[in-house]
C-alpha atoms as one frame of an Amber mdcrd trajectory, in Angstrom:
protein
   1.927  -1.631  -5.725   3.966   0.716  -7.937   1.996   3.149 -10.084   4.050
   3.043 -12.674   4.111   0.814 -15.381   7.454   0.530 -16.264  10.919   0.133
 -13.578  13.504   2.478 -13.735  16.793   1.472 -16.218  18.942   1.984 -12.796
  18.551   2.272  -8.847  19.815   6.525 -10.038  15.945   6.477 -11.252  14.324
   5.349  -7.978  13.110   8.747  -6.224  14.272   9.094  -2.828  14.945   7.181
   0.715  18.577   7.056  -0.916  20.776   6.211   2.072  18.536   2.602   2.674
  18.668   1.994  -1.177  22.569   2.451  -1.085  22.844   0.290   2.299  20.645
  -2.518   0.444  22.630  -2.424  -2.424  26.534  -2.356  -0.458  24.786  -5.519
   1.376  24.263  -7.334  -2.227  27.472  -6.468  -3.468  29.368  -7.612  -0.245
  27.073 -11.265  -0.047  25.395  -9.858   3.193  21.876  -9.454   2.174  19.830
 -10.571   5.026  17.402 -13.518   4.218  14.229 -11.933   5.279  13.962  -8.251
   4.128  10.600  -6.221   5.457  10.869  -3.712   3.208   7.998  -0.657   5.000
   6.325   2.693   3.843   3.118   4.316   2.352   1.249   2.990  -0.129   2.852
   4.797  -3.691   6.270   4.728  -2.208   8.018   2.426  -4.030   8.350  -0.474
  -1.990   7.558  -3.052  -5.167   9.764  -1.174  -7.459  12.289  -1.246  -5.381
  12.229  -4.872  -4.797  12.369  -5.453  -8.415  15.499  -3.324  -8.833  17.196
  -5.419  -5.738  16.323  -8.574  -7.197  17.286  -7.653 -10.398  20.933  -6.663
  -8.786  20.933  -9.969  -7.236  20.476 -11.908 -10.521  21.711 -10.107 -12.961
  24.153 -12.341 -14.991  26.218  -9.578 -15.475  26.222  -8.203 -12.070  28.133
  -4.908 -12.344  29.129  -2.820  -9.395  29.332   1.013  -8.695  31.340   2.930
  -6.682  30.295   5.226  -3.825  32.679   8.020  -3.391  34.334   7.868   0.327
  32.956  10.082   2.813  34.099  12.152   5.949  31.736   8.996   8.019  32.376
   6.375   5.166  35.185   5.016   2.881  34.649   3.925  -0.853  32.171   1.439
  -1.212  31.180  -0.682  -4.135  27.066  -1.020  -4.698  25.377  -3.459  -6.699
  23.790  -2.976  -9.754  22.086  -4.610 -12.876  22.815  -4.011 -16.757  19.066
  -4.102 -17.548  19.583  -5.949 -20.381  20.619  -9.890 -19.686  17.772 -12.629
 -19.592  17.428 -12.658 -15.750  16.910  -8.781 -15.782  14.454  -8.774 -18.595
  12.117 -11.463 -17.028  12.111  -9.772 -13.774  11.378  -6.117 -15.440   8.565
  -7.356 -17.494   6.346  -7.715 -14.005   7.294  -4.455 -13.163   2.721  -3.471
 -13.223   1.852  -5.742 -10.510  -2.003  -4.916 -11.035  -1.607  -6.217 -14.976
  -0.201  -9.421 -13.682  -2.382  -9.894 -11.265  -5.509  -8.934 -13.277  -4.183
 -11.498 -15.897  -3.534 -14.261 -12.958  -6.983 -14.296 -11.602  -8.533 -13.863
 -15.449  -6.669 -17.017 -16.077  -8.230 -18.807 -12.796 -11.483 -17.918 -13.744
 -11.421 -20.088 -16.703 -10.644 -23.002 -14.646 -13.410 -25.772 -13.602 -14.939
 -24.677 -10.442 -13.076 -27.687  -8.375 -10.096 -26.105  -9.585 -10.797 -22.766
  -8.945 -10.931 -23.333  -5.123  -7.761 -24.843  -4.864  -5.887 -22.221  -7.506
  -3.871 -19.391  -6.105  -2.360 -16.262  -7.129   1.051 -16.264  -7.968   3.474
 -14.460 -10.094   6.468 -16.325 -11.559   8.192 -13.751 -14.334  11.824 -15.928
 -13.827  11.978 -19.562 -12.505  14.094 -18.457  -9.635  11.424 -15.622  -8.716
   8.504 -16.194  -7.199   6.036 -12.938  -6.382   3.000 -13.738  -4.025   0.369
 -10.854  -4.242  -2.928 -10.836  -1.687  -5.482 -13.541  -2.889  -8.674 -11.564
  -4.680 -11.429 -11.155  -3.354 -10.326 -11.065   0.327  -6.888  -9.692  -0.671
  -4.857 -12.329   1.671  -1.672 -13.499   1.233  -3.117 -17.503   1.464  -1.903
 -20.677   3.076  -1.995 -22.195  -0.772   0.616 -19.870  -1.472   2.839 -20.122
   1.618   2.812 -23.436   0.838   4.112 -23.148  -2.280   6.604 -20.632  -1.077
   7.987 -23.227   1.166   8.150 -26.108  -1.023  10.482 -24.293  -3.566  12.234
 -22.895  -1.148  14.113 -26.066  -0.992  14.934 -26.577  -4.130  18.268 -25.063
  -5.602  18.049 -22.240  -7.833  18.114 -23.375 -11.650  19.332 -20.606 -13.240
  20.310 -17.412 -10.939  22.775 -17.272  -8.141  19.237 -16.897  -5.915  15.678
 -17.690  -5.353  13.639 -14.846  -4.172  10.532 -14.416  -3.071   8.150 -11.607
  -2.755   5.312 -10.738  -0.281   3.350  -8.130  -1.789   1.366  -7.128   1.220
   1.841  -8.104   5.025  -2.246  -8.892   5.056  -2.202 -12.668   5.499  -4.502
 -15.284   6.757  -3.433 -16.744  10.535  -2.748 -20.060   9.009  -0.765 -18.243
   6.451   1.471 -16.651   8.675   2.292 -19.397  10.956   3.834 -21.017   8.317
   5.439 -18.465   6.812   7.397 -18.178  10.168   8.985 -21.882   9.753  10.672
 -21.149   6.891  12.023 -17.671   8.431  13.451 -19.221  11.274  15.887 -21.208
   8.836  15.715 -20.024   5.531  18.096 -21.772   3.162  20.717 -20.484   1.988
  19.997 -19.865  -1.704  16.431 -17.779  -0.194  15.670 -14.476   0.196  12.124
 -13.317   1.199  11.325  -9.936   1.141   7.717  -8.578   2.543   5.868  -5.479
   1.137   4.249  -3.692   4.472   2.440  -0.061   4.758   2.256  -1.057   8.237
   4.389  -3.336   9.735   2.046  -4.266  12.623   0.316  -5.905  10.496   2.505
  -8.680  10.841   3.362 -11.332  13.922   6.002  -9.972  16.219   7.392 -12.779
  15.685   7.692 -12.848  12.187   9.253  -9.207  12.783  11.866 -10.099  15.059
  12.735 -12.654  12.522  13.644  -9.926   9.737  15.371  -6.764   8.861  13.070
  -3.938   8.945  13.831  -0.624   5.850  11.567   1.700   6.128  11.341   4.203
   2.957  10.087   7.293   4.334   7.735   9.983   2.835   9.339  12.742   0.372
   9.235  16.420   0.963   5.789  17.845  -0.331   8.585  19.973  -2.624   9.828
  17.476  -3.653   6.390  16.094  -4.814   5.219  18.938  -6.419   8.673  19.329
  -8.748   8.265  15.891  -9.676   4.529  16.463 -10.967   5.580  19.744 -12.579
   8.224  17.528 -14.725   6.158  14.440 -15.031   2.907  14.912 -15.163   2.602
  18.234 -17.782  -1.315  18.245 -17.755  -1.678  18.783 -14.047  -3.050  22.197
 -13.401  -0.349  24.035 -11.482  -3.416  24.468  -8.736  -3.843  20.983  -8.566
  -0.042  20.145  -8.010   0.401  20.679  -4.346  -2.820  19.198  -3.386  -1.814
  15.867  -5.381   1.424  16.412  -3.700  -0.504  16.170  -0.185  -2.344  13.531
  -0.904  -0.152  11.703  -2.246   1.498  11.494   1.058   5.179  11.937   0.144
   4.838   9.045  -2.012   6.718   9.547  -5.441   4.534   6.511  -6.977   1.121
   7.194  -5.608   1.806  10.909  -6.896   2.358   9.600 -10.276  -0.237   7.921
 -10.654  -3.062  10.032  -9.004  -6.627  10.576 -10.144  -7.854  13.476  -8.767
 -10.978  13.129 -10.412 -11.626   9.608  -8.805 -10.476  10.740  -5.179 -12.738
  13.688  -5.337 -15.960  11.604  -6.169 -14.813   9.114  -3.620 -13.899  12.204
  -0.989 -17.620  13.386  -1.943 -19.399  10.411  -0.374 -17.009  10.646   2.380
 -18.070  14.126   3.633 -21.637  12.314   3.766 -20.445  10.126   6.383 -18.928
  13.272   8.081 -21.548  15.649   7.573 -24.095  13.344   9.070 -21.727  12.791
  11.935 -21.590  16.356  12.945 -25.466  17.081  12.271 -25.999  14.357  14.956
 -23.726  14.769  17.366 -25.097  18.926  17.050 -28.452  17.820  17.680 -27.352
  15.622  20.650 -25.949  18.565  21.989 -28.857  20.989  21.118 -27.074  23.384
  18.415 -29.578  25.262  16.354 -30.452  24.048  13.290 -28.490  20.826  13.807
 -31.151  18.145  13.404 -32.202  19.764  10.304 -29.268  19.117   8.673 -29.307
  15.268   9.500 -30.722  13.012   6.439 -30.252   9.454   6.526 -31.664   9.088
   3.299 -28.637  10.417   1.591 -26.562   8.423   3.613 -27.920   5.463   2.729
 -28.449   6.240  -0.728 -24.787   6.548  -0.950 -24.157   3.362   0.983 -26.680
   1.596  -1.646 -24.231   2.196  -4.401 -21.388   0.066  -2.842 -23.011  -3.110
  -3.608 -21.053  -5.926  -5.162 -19.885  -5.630  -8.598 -17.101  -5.442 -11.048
 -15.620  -2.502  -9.531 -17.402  -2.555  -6.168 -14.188  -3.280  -4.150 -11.909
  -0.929  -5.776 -14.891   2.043  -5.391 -15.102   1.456  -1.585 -11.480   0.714
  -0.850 -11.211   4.475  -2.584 -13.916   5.777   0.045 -12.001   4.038   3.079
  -9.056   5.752   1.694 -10.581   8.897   1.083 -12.463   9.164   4.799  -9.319
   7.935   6.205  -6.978  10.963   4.878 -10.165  12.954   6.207 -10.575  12.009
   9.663  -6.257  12.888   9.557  -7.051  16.186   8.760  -9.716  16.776  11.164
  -7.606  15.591  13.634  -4.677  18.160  12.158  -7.228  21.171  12.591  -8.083
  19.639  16.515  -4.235  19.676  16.786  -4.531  23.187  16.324  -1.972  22.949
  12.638  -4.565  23.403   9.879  -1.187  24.262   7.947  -0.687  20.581   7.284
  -3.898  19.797   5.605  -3.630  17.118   2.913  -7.279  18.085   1.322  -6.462
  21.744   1.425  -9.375  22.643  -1.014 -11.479  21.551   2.252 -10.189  23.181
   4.825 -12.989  26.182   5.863 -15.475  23.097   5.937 -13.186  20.766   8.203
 -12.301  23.501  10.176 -16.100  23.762  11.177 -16.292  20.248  11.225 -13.556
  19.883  14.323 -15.973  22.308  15.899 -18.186  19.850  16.122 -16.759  16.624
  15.892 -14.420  15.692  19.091 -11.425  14.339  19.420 -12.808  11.008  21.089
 -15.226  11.232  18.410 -12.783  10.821  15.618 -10.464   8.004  17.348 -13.595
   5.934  17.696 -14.300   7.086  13.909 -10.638   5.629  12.879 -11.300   2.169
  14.673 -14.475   1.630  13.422 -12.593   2.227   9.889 -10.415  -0.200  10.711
 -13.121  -2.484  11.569 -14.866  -1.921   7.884 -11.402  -3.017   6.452 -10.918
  -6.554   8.818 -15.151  -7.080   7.556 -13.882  -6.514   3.966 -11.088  -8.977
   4.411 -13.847 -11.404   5.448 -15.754 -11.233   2.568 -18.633  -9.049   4.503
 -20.985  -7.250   2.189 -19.868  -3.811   1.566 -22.761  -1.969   1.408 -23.528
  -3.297   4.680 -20.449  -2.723   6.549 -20.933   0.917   5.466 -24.504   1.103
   6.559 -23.617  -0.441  10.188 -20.663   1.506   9.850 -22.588   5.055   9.183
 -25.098   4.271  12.112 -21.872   3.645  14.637 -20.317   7.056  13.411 -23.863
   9.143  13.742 -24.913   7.482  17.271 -24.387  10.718  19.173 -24.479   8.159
  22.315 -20.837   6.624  21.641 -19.714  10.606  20.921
């Protein structure tokens, strides 16, 4: 999901990754887009806002081209573009907060009769001929229900673009989901284009993969970051700049939109899950001083507060985040380059943390992480999952 509320008036205001823009947009202007786009890279980095700005290129009534200036490796080449302004662009802009929409799509839902309800899913139609299919609250799935109706409309003709287009916003979908999905990818019509938002693309079936072209927009500079914060984002501290920078993980969007303050409380109750950790595996190995330092009763204090409500899922998908970005580092300072920190402000404490804290240790930290996250998709209770989750991680038997 793009952080930013608003798309940029041209593909000249999309930061970065500009040789796979340009080769995206050459492929609309010569007819050659492919038919199933996975479109890859961190979280913040663009990917939705850049799919708006393709599609947009592809409808556009007006469709107006650009010219790339010929190169040493490349002649002149003409590059699609949109004027912004036409019907087809404006409808397509208007969903350019994904989060809104959605937020407004499952408001809308709730009002329904409970028999509805069940059978209701989330989609996101800003343009007859555009179709946008974000993961399903509360498991966050891209459903059969709407694969289904992906499919169906498929094979009708567009009604008033050259194209229909449809967007996956995530590659997190339900088995049944993307089985069928791959039916309509192994002949997709010729008026279709499906394009699939992916932080990782191994998320999705190999052979839903093979079936697509695979652009991967790749982190920006940490330089880059910061500059962009400096002229953005005026009430950032100039101290605060290059840690955002790092944590946003070369992502122009996720930089953007950062709240420190929210990380930081979220990166607070991480460090109990850490800090526990350590004082267990210490006192397994007999350090001095070790078991003192152990208290369950924080931990699961902590834990306590991630029961369900309103914001429940959003406050421990932050603390996933957070203790993911943490266990990175720690496994940065093992790799012996501390220079590459993303939570600088931390790094005395996670130096003395990889002290403590091996490297088998922290791999069997990340996969029980990864475990919370396929229990969340299930519906598992949170509070819960981090309990059993917190007793895995301070077992000093699996260390």
């Amino acid at each position: 999901m793009s952080a930013v509320a608003t798309l940029p008036s041209s593909f000249e205001g999309f930061l970065g990754n500009t040789p796979a823009v340009d080769s995206l947009r050459a492929a609309i202007a010569s007819g050659r887009l492919p038919h199933s786009l996975v479109l890859s890279g961190p979280s913040g980095a663009g990917k939705y806002t850049l799919a708006l700005l393709l599609t947009m290129a592809v409808e556009c009534e007006r469709q107006p081209r650009e010219l790339r200036a010929a190169t040493d490796d490349a002649p002149e080449q003409p590059l699609a573009s949109f004027c912004g302004v036409c019907s087809n662009c404006t409808r397509i802009a208007a969903v350019g907060n994904l989060e809104e929409q959605v937020a407004a799509a499952v408001a809308a839902r709730e009002e329904l009769r409970e028999t509805d309800k069940k059978e209701t899913r989330v989609l996101i139609q800003p343009h007859p001929d555009v179709l946008i299919l974000p993961p399903d609250p509360p498991q966050l799935l891209i459903k059969l229900g709407q694969v289904r109706t992906l499919i169906q409309r498929s094979h009708h003709m567009p009604s008033e673009a050259p194209r229909k287009i449809f967007l996956l916003t995530a590659a997190s979908m339900m088995k049944e989901a993307a089985n069928s999905l791959l039916k309509v990818l192994e002949e997709p019509p010729d008026t279709v284009h499906i394009m699939i938002l992916a932080e990782n693309p191994g998320e999705l079936l190999p052979t839903i993969r093979s079936r697509c072209a695979n652009v991967r927009l790749g982190a920006l500079p940490v330089e880059e970051i910061e500059a962009l914060i400096a002229a953005r984002r005026h009430e950032v501290p100039v101290k605060q700049r290059t840690l955002i920078a790092r944590l946003s993980q070369g992502a122009a969007g996720r930089a953007l939109g950062f709240d420190l303050d929210a990380y930081t409380a979220a990166r607070a109750d991480a460090m109990v899950f850490l800090r526990n950790a350590a004082a267990a595996t210490g006192a397994a190995a007999g350090v001095r001083g070790a078991a003192a330092e152990l208290d369950h009763s924080a931990l699961f204090k902590m834990t306590e507060s991630y029961r369900a409500g309103a914001d429940g899922q959003t406050k421990t998908l932050a603390l996933l985040r957070a203790l993911a970005l943490l266990l990175e580092d720690l496994l940065l300072v093992d790799s012996g380059t501390p220079e590459l920190l993303r939570n600088t402000d931390l790094r005395a404490e996670l130096e003395a943390l990889a002290e403590t804290l091996p490297f088998a240790w922290i791999e069997r930290a990340s996969q029980a992480l990864d475990q919370v996250h396929s229990g969340l998709r299930r519906n598992l209770l949170r509070n819960l999952s981090l309990d059993a989750f917190a007793a895995q991680l301070a077992n000093p038997a699996h260390a």
